[in-house]
N, C-alpha and C positions, 0 to 999 in steps of 0.2 A: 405844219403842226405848230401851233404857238406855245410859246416855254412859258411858264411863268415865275419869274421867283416868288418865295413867299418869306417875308422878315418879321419874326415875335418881335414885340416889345418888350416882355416879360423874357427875364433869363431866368426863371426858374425852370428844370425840365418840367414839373408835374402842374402847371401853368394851364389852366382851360383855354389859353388863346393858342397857345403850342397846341393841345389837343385840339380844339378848332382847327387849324390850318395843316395837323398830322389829317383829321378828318378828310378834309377837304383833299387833299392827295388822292384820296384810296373812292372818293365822290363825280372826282373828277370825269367829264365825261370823253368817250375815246377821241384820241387826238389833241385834248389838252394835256403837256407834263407838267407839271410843281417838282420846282426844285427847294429844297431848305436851304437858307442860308442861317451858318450858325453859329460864325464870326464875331456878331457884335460886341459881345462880353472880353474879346482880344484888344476892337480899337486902341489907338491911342485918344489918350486927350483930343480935341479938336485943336489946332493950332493954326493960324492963316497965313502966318508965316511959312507954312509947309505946303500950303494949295495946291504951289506951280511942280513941289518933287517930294509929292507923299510917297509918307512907308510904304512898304512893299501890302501891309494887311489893306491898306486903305486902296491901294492902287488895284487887291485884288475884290473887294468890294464893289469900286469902278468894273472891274472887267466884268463879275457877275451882273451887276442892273443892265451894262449893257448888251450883251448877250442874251438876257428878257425882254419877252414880249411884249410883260407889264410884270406889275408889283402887286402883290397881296400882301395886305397886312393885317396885322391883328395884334392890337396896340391893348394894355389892359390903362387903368388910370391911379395916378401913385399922386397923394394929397392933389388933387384934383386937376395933375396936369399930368402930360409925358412923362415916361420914365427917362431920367439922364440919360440913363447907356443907351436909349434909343435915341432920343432929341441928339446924344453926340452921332450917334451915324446918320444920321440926316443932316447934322453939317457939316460932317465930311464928305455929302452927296452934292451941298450946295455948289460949288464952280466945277461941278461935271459937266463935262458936254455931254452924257449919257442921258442925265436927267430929265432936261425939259423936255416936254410933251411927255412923257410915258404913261400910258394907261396905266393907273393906279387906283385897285378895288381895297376899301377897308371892312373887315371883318370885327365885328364887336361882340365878343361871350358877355359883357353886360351891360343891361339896360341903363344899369346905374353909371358906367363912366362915358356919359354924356360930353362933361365939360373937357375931360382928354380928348376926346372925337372931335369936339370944335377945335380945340388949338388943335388939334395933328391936322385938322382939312386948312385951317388958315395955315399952317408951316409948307403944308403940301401945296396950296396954293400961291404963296410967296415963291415957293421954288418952283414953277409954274407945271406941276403936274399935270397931269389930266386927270381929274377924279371923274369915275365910272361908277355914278348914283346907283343906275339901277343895279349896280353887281354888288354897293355896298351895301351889308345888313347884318343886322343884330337879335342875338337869339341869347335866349337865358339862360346861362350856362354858369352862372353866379352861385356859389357855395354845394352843387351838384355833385364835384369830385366826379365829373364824367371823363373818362380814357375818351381815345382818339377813336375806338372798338365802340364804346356806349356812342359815342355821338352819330355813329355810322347806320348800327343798329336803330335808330329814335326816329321813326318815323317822318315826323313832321320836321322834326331840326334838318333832320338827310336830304329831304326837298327842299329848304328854302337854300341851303347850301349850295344845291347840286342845281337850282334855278338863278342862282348868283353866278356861278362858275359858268353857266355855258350860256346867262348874257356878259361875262365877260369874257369870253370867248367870240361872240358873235361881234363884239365891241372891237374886240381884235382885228378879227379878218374882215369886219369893212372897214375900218383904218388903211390894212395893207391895202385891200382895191383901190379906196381912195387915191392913198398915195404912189399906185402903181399908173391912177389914171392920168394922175396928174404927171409926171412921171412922161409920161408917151405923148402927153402933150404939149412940155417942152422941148420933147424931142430928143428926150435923154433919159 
């Protein structure tokens, strides 16, 4: 059963990308869990001096990505980049052994933060994620004030969700076969 975390970029609770990825929870199809992480707004600072013996928050951020299958995210866009509190927990993700490769789907409530999208896929890709195109997508959930219940309920928004989630889902578990084949191949 693949776990997924899912990380807001938005620390507001009443945040449409929070309601997006509350959505996505309850959209989910059987056999995939969404876990919340809801930490970020804790971080410390980023410091690199601290990499090799992070805080105990940071070290427990490491244990949650790792313990995921993959990441969902759902990043909003603040003067046309990353929100800090999020860009600083993606560099305290950067020298994780957790991180590379991880399937990693981004969820987008608006059309409009485009240029957030690009820098988070170029951050995600510097830290060599795996971005899972076809599970990433973006619905209009822009000035809506939709709950996590309306977005469930909305027909069209509930499918493209709930067809995001279970290709990345499927994105998943051929991953694991892959890596299971590969695996018995060398014999280990």
């Amino acid at each position: 059963m693949p776990h997924l975390l899912t990380l807001c970029g938005s620390l507001r609770q009443g945040s449409s990308n929070r309601a997006l990825l509350q959505a996505a929870a309850q959209l989910a199809p059987p056999g995939l869990h969404l876990k919340h992480y809801e930490g970020i707004s804790e971080l410390p600072l980023f410091n690199p001096d601290l990499s090799d013996t992070p805080p105990p928050l940071v070290q427990a951020l490491h244990a949650a990505v790792d313990a995921a299958d993959g990441l969902l995210i759902a990043c909003p866009e603040y003067a046309r980049g990353i929100p800090g509190a999020f860009k600083n927990a993606l560099d305290w993700l950067v020298a994780s052994q957790q991180f590379p490769g991880k399937p990693v789907a981004l969820f987008n409530a608006s059309p409009r933060a485009s240029d957030a999208q690009a820098a988070l896929r170029l951050v995600l890709r510097t830290m060599s994620a795996h971005l899972v195109e076809q599970a990433s997508v973006t619905v209009n959930l822009l000035a809506k004030g939709m709950t996590a219940a309306d977005i469930v309920a909305d027909g069209q928004v509930a499918e493209v969700v709930g067809a995001a989630l279970r290709a990345f889902e499927l994105e998943i578990l051929l991953g694991e076969k892959v890596d299971a084949s590969l695996a018995g191949l060398r014999g280990g």
